[in-house]
PDB file of N, H, CA, C and O in Angstrom:
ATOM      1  N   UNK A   1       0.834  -1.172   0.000  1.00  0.00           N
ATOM      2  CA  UNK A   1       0.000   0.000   0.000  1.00  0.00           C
ATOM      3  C   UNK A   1       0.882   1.240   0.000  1.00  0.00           C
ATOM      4  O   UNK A   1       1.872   1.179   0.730  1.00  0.00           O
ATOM      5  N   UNK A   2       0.704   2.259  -0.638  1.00  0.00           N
ATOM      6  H   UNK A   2      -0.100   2.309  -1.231  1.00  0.00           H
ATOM      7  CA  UNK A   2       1.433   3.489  -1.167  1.00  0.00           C
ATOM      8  C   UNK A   2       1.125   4.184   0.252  1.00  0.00           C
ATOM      9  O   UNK A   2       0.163   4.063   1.010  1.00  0.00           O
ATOM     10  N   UNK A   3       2.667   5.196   0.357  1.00  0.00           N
ATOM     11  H   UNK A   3       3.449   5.294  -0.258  1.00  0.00           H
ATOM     12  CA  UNK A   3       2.292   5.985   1.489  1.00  0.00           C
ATOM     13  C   UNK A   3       1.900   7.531   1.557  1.00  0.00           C
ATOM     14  O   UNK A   3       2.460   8.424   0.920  1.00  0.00           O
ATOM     15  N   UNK A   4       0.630   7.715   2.620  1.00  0.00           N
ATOM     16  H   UNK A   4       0.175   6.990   3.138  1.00  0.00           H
ATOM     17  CA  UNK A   4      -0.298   8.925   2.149  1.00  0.00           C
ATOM     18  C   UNK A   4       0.127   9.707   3.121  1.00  0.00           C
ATOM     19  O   UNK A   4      -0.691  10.196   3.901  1.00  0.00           O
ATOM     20  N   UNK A   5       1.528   9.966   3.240  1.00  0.00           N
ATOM     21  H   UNK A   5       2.192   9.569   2.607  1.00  0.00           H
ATOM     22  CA  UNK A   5       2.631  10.782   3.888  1.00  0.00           C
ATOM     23  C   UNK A   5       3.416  12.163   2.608  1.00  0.00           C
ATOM     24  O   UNK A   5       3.915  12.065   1.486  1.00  0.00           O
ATOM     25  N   UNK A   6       3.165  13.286   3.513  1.00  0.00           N
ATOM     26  H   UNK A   6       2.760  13.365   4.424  1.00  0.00           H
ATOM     27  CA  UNK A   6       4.224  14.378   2.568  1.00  0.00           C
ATOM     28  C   UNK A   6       5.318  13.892   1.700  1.00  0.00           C
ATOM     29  O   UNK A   6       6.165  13.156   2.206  1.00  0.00           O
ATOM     30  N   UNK A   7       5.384  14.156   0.685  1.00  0.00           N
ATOM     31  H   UNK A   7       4.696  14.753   0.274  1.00  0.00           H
ATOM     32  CA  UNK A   7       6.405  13.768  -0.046  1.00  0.00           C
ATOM     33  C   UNK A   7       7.284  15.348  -0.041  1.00  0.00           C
ATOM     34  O   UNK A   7       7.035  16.548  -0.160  1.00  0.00           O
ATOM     35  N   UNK A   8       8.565  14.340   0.200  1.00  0.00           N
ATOM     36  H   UNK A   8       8.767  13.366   0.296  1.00  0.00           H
ATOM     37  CA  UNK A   8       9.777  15.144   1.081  1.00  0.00           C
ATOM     38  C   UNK A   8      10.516  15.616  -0.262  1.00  0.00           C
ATOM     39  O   UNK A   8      11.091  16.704  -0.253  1.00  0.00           O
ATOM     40  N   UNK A   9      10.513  15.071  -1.052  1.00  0.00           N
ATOM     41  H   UNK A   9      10.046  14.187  -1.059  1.00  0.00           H
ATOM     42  CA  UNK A   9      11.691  15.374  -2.371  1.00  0.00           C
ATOM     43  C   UNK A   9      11.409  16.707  -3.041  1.00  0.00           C
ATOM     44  O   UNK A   9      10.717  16.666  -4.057  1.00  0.00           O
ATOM     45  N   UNK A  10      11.847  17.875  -2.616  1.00  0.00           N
ATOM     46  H   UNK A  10      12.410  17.908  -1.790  1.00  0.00           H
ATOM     47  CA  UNK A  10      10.936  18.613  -3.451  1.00  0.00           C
ATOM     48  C   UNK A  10      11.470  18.823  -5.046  1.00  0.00           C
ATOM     49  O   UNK A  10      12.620  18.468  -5.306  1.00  0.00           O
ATOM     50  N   UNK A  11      10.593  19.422  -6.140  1.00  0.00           N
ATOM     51  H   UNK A  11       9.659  19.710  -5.929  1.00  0.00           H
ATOM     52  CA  UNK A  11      10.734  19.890  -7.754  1.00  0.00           C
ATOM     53  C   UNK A  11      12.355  20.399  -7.817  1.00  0.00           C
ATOM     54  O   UNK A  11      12.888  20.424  -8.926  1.00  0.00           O
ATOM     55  N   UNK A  12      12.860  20.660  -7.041  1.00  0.00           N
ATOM     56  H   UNK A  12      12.427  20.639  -6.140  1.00  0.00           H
ATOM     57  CA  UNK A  12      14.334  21.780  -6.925  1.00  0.00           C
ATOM     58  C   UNK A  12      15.449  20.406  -7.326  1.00  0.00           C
ATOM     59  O   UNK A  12      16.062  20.335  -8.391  1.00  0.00           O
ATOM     60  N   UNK A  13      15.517  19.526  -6.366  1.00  0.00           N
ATOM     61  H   UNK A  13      15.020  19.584  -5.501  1.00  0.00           H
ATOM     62  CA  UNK A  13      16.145  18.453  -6.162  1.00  0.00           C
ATOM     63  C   UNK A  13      15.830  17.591  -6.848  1.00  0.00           C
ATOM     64  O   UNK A  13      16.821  17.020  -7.303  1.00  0.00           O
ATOM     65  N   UNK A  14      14.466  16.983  -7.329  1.00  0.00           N
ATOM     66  H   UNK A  14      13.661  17.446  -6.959  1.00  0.00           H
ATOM     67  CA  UNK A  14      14.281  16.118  -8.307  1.00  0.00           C
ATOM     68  C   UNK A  14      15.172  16.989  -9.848  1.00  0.00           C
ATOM     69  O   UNK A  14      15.743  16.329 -10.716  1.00  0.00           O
ATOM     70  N   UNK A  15      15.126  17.828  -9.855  1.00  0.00           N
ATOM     71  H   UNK A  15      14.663  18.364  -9.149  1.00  0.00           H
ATOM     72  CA  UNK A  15      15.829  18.385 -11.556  1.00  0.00           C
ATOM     73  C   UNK A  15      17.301  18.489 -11.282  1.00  0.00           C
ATOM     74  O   UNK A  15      18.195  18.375 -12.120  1.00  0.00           O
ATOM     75  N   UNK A  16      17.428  18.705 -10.073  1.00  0.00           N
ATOM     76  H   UNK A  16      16.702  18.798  -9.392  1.00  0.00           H
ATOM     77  CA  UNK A  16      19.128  18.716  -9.753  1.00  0.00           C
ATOM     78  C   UNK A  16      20.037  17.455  -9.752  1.00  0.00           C
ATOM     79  O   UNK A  16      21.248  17.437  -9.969  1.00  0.00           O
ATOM     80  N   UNK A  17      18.879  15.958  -9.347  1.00  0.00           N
ATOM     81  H   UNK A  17      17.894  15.973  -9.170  1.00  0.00           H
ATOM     82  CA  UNK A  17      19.321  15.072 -10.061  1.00  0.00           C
ATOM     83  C   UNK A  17      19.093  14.889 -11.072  1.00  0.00           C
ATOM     84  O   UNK A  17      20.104  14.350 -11.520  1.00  0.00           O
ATOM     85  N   UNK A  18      18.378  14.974 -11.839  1.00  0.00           N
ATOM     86  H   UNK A  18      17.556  15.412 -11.475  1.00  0.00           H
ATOM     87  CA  UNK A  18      18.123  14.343 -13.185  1.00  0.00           C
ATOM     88  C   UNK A  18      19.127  15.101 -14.416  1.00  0.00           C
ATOM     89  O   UNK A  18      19.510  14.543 -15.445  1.00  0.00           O
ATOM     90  N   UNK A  19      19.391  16.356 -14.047  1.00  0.00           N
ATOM     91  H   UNK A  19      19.080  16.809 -13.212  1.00  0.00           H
ATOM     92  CA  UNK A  19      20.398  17.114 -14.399  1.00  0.00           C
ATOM     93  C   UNK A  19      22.201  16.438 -13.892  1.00  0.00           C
ATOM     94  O   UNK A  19      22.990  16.358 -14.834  1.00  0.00           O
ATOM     95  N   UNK A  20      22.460  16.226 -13.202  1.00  0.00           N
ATOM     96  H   UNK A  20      21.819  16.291 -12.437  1.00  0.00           H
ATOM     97  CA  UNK A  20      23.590  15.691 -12.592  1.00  0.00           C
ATOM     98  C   UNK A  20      23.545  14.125 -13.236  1.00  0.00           C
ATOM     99  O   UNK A  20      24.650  13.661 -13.518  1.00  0.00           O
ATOM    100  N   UNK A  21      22.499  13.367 -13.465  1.00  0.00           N
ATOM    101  H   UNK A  21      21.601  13.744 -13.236  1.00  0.00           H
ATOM    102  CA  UNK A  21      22.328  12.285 -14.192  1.00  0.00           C
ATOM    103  C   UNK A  21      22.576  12.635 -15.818  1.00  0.00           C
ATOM    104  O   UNK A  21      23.336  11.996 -16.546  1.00  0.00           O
ATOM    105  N   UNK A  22      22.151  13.244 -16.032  1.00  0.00           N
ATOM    106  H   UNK A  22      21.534  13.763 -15.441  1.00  0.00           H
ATOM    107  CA  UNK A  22      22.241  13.346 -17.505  1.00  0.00           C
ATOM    108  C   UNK A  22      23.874  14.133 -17.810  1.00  0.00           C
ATOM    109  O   UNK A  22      24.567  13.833 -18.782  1.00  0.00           O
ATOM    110  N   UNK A  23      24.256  15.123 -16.808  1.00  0.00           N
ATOM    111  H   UNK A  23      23.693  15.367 -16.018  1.00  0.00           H
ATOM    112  CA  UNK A  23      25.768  15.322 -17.109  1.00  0.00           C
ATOM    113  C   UNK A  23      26.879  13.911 -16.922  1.00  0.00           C
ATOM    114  O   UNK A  23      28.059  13.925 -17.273  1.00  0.00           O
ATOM    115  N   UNK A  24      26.179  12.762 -16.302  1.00  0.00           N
ATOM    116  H   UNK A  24      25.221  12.750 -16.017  1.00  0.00           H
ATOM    117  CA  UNK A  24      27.287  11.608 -16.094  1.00  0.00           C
ATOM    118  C   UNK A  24      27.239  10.975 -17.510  1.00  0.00           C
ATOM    119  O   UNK A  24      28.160  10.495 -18.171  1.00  0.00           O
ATOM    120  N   UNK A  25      25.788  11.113 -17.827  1.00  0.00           N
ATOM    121  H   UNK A  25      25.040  11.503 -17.290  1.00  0.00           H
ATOM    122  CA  UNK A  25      26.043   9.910 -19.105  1.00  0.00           C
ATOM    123  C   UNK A  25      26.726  10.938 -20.153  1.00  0.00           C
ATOM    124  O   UNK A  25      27.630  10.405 -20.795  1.00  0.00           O
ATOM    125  N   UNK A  26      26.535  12.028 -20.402  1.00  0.00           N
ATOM    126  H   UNK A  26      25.800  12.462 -19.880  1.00  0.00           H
ATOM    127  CA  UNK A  26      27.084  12.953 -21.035  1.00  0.00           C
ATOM    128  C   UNK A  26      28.963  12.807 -20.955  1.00  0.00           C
ATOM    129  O   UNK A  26      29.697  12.697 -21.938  1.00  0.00           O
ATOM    130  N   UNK A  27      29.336  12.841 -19.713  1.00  0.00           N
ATOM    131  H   UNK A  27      28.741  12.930 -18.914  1.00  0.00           H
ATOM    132  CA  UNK A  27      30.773  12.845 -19.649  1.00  0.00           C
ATOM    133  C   UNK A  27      31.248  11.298 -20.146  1.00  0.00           C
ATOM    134  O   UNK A  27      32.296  11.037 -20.738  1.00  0.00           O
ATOM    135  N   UNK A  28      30.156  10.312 -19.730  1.00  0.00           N
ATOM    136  H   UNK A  28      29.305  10.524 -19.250  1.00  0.00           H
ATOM    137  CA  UNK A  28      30.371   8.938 -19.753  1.00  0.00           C
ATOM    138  C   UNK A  28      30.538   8.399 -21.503  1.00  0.00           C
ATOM    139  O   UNK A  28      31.307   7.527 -21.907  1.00  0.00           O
ATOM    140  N   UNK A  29      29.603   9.188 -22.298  1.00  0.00           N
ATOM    141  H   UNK A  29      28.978   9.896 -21.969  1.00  0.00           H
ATOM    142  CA  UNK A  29      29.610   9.602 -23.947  1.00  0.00           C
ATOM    143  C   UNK A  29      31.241   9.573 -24.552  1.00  0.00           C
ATOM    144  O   UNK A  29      31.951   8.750 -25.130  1.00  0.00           O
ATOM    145  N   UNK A  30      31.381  11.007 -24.046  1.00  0.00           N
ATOM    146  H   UNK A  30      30.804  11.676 -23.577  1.00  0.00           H
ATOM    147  CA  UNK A  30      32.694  11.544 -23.961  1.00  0.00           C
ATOM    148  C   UNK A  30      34.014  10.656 -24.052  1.00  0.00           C
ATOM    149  O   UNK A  30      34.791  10.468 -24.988  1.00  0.00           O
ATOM    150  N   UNK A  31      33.994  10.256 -22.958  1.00  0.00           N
ATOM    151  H   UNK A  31      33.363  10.409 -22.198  1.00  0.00           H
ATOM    152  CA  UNK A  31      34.715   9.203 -22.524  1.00  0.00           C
ATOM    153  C   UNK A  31      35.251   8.156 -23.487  1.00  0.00           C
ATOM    154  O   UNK A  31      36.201   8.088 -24.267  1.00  0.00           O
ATOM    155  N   UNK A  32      34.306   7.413 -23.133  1.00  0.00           N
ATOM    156  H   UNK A  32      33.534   7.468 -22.500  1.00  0.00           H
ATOM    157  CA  UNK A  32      33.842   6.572 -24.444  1.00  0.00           C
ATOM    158  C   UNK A  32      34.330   6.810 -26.088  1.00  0.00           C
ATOM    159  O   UNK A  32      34.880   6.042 -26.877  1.00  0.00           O
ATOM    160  N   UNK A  33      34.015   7.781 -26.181  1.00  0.00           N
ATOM    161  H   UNK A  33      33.568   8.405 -25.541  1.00  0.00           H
ATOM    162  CA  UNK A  33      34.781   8.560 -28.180  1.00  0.00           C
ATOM    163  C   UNK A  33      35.889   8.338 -27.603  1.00  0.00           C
ATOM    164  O   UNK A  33      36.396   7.238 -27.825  1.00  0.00           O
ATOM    165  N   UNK A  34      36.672   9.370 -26.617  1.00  0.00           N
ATOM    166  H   UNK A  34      36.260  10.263 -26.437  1.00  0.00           H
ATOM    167  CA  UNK A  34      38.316   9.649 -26.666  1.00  0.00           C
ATOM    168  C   UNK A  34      38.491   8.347 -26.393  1.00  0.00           C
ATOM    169  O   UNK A  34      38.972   7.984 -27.466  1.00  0.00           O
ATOM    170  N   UNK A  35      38.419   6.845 -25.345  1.00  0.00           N
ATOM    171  H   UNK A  35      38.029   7.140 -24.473  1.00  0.00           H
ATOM    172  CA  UNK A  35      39.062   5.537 -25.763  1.00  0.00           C
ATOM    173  C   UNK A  35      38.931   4.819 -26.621  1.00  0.00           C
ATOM    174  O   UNK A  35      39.715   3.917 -26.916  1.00  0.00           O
ATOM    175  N   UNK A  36      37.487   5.211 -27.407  1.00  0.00           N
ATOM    176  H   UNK A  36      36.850   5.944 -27.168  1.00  0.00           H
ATOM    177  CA  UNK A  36      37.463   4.527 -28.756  1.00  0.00           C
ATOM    178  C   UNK A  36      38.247   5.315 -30.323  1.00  0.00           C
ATOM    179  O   UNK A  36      38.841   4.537 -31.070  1.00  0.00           O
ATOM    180  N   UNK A  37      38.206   6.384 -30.600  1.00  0.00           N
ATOM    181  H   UNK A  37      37.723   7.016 -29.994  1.00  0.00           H
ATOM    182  CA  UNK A  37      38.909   7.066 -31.150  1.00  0.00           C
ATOM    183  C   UNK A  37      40.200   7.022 -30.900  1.00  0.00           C
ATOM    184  O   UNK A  37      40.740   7.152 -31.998  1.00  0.00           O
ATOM    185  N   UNK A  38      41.277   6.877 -29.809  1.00  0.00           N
ATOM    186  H   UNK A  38      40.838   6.771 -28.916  1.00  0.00           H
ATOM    187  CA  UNK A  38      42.311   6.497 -29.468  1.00  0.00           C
ATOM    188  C   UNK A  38      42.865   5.136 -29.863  1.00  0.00           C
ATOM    189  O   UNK A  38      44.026   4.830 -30.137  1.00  0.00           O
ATOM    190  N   UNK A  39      41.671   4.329 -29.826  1.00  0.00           N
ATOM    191  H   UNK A  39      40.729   4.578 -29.603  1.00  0.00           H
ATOM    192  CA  UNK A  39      42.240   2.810 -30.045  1.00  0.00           C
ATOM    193  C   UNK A  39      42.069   2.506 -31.559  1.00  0.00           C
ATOM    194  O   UNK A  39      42.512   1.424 -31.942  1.00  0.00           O
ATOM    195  N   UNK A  40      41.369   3.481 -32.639  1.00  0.00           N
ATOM    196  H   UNK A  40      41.008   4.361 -32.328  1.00  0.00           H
ATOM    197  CA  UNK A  40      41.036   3.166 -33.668  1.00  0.00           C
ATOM    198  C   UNK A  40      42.106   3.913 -34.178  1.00  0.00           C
ATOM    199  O   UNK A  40      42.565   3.324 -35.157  1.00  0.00           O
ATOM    200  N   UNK A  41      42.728   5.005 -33.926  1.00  0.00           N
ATOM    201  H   UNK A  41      42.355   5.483 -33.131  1.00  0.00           H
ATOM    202  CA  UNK A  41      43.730   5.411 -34.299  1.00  0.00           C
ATOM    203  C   UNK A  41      44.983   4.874 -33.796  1.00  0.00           C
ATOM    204  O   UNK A  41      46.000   5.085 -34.455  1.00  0.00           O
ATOM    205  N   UNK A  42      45.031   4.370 -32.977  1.00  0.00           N
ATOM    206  H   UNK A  42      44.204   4.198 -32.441  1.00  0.00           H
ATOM    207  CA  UNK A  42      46.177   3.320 -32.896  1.00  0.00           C
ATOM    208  C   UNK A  42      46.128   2.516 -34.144  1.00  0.00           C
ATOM    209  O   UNK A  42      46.757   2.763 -35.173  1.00  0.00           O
ATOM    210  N   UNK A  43      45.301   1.516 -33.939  1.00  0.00           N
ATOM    211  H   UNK A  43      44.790   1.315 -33.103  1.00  0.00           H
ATOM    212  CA  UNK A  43      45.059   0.595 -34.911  1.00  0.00           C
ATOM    213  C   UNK A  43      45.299   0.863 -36.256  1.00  0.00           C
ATOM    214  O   UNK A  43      45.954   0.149 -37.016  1.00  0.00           O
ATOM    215  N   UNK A  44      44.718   1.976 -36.543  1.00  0.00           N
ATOM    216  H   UNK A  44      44.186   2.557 -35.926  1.00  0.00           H
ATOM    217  CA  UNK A  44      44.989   2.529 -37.960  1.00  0.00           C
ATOM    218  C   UNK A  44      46.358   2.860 -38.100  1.00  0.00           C
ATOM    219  O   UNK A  44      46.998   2.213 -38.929  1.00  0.00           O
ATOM    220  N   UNK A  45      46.948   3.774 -37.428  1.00  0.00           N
ATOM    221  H   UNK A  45      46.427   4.299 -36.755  1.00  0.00           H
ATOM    222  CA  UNK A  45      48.315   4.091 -37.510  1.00  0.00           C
ATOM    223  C   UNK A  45      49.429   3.054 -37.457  1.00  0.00           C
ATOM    224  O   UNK A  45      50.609   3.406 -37.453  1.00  0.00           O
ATOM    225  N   UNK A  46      49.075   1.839 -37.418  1.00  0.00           N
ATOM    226  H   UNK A  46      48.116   1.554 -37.421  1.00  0.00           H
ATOM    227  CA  UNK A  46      50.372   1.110 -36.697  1.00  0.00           C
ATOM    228  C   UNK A  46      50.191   0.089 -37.330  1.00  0.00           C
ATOM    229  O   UNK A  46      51.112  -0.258 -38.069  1.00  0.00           O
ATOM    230  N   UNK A  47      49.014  -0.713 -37.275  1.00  0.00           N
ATOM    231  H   UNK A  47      48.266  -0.431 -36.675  1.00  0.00           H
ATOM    232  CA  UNK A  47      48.521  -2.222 -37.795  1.00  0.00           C
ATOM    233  C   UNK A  47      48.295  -2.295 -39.004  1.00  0.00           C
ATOM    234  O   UNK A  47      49.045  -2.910 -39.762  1.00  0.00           O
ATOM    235  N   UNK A  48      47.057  -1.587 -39.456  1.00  0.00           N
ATOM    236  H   UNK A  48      46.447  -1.087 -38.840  1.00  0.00           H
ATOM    237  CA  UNK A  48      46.268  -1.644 -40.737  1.00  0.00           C
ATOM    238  C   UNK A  48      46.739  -0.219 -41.892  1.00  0.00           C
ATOM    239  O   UNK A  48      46.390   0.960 -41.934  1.00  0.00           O
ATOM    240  N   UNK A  49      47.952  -1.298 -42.958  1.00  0.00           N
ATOM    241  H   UNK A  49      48.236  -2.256 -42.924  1.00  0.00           H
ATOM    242  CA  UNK A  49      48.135  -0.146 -43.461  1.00  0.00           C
ATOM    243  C   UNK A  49      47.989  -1.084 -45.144  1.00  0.00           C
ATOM    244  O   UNK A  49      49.046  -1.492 -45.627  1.00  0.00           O
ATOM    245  N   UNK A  50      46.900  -1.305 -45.775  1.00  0.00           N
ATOM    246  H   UNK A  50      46.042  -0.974 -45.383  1.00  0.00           H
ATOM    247  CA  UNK A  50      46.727  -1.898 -46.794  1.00  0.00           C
ATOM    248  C   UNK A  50      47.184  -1.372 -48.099  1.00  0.00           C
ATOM    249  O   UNK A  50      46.919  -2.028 -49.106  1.00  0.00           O
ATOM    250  N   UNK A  51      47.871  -0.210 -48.199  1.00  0.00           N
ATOM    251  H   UNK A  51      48.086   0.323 -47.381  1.00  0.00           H
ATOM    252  CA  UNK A  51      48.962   0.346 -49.407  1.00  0.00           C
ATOM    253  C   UNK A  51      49.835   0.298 -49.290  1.00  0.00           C
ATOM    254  O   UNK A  51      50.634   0.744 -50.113  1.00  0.00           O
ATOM    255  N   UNK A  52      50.254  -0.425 -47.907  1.00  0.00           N
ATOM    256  H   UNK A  52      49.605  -0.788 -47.238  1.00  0.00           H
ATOM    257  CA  UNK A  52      51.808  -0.699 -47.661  1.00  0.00           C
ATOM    258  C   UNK A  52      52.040  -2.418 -47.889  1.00  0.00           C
ATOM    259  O   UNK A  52      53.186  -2.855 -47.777  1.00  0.00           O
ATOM    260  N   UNK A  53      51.092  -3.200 -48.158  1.00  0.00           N
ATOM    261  H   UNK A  53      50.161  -2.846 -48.249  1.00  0.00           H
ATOM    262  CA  UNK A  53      51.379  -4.539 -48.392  1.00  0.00           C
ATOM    263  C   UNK A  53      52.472  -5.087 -49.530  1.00  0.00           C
ATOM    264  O   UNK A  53      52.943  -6.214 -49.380  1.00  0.00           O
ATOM    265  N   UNK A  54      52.760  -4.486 -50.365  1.00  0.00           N
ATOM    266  H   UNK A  54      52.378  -3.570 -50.486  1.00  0.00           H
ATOM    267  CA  UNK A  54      53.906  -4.765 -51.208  1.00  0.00           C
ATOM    268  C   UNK A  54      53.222  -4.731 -52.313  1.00  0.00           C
ATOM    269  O   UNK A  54      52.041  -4.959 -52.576  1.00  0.00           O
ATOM    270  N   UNK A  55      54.445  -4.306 -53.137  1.00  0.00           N
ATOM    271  H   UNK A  55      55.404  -4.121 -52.922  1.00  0.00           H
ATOM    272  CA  UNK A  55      54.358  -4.212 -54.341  1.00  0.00           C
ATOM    273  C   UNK A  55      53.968  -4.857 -55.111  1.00  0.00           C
ATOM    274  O   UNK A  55      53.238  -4.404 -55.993  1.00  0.00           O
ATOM    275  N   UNK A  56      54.361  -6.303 -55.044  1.00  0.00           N
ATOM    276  H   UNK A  56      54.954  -6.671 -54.328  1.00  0.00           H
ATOM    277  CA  UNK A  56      53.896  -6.633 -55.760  1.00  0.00           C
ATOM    278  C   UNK A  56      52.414  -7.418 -56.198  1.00  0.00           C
ATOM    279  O   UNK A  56      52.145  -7.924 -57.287  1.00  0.00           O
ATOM    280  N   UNK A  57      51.754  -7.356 -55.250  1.00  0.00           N
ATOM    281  H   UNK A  57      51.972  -6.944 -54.365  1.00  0.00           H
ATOM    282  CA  UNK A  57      50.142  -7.221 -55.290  1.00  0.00           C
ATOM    283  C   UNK A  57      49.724  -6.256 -56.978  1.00  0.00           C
ATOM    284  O   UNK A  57      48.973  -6.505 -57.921  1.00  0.00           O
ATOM    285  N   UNK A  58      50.400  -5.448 -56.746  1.00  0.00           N
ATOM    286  H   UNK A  58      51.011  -5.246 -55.980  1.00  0.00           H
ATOM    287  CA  UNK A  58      50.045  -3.967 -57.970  1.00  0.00           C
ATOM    288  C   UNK A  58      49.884  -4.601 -59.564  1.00  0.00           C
ATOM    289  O   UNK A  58      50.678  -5.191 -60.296  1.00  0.00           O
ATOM    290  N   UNK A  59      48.889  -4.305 -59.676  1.00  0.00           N
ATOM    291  H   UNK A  59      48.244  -3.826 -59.082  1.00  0.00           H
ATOM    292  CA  UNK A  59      48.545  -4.817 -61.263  1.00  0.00           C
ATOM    293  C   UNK A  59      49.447  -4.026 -62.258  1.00  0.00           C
ATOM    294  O   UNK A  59      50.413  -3.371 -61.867  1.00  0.00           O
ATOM    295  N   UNK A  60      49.099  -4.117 -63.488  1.00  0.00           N
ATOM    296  H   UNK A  60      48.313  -4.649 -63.805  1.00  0.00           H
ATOM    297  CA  UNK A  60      50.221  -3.308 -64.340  1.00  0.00           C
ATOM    298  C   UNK A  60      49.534  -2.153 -65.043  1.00  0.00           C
ATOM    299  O   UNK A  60      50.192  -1.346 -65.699  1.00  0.00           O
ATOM    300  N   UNK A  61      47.425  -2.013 -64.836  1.00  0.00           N
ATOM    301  H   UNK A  61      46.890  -2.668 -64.303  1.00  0.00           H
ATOM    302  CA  UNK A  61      46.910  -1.466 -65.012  1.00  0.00           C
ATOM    303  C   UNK A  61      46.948  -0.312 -63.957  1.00  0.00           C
ATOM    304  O   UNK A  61      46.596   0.811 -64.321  1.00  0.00           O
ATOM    305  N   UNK A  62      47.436  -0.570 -62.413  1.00  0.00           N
ATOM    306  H   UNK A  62      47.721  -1.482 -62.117  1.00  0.00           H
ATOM    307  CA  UNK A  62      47.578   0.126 -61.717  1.00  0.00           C
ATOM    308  C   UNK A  62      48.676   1.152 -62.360  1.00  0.00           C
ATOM    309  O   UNK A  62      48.585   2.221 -62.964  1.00  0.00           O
ATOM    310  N   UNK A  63      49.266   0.697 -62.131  1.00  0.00           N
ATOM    311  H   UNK A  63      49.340  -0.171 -61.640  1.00  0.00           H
ATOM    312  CA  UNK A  63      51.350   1.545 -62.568  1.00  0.00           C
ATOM    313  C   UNK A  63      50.873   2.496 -63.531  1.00  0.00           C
ATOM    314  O   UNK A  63      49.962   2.528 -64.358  1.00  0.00           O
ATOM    315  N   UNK A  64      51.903   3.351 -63.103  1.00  0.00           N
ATOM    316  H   UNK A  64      52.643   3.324 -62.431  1.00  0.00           H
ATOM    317  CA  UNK A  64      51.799   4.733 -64.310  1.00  0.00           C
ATOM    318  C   UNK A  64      52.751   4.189 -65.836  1.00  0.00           C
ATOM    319  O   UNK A  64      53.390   3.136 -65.852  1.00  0.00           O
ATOM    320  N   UNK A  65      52.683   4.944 -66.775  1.00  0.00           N
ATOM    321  H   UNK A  65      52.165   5.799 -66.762  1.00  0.00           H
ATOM    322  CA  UNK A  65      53.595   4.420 -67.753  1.00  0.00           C
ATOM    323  C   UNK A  65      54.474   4.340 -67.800  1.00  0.00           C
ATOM    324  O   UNK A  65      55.084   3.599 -68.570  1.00  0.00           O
ATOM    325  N   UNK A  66      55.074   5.299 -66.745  1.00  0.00           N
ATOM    326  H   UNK A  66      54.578   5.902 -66.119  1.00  0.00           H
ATOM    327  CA  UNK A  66      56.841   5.371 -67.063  1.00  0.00           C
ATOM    328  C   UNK A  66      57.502   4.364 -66.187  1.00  0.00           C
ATOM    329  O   UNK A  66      58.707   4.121 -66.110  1.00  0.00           O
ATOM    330  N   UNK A  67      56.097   3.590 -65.266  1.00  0.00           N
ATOM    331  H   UNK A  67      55.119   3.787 -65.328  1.00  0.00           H
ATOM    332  CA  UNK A  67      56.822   2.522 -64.609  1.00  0.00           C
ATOM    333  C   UNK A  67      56.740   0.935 -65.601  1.00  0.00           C
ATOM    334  O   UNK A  67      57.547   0.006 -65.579  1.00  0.00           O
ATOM    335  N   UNK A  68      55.532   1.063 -66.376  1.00  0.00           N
ATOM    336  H   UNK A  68      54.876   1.817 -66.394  1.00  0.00           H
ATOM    337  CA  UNK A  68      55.930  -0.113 -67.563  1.00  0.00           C
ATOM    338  C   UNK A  68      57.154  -0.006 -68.637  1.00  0.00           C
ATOM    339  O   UNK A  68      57.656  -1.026 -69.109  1.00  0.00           O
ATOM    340  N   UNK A  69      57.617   1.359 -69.004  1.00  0.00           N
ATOM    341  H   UNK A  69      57.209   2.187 -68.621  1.00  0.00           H
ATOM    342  CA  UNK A  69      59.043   1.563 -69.669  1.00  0.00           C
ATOM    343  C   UNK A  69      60.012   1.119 -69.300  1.00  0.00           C
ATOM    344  O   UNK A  69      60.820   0.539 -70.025  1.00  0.00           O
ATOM    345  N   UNK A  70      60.160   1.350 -67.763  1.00  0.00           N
ATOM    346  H   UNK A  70      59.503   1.821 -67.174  1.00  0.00           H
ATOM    347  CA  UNK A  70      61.219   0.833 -66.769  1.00  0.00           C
ATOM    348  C   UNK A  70      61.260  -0.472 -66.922  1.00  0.00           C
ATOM    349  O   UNK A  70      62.335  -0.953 -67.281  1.00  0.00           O
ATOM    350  N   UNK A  71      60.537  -1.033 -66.775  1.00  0.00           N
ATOM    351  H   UNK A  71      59.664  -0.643 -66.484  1.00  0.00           H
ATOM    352  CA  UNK A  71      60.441  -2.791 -66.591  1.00  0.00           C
ATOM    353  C   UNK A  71      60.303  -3.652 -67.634  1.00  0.00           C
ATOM    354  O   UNK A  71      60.368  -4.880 -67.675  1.00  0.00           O
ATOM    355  N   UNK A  72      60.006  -2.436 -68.874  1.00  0.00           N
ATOM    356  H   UNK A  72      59.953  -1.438 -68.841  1.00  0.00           H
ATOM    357  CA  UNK A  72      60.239  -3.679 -69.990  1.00  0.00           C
ATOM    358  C   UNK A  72      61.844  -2.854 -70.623  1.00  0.00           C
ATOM    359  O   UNK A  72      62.590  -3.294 -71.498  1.00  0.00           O
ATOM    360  N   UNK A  73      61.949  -1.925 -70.049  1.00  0.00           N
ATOM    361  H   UNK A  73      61.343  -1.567 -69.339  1.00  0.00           H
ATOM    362  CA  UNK A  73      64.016  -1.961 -70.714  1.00  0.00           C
ATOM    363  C   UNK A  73      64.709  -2.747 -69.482  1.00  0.00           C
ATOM    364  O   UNK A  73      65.812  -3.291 -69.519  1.00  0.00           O
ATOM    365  N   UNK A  74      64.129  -2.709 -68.762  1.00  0.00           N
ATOM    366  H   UNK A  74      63.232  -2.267 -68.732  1.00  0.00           H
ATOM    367  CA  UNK A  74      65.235  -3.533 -67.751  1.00  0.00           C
ATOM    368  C   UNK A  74      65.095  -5.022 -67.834  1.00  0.00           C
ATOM    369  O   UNK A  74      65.826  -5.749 -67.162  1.00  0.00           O
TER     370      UNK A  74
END
């Protein structure tokens, strides 16, 4: 059974949490980007560099012309 007692919490304090709640998830957001953005730029910078796999992957349609000149006088 619900109690038919003053309710003590007043309008001031109910918004002062819900405000203080919503700045945590807000900072908690935050947070969150800079360790994920940090770790994706790690990753990117260091691990995953798929134009650096070697050369010779490179088709011959890729290459500019003056690199098919090279390779058929040499």
């Amino acid at each position: 059974m619900a109690s038919r007692g003053k309710k003590k919490t007043t309008m001031a304090k109910l918004s002062r949490e819900s405000r203080l709640r919503e700045r945590r998830l807000e900072k908690d957001a935050r947070k969150r980007a800079r360790r994920d953005g940090a770790a994706t730029q790690l990753s990117g910078d260091t691990w995953h560099r798929p134009e650096n796999h070697g050369a010779a992957d490179v088709s011959a349609s890729d290459r500019g012309p003056e690199q098919d000149a090279t390779q058929a006088a040499g």
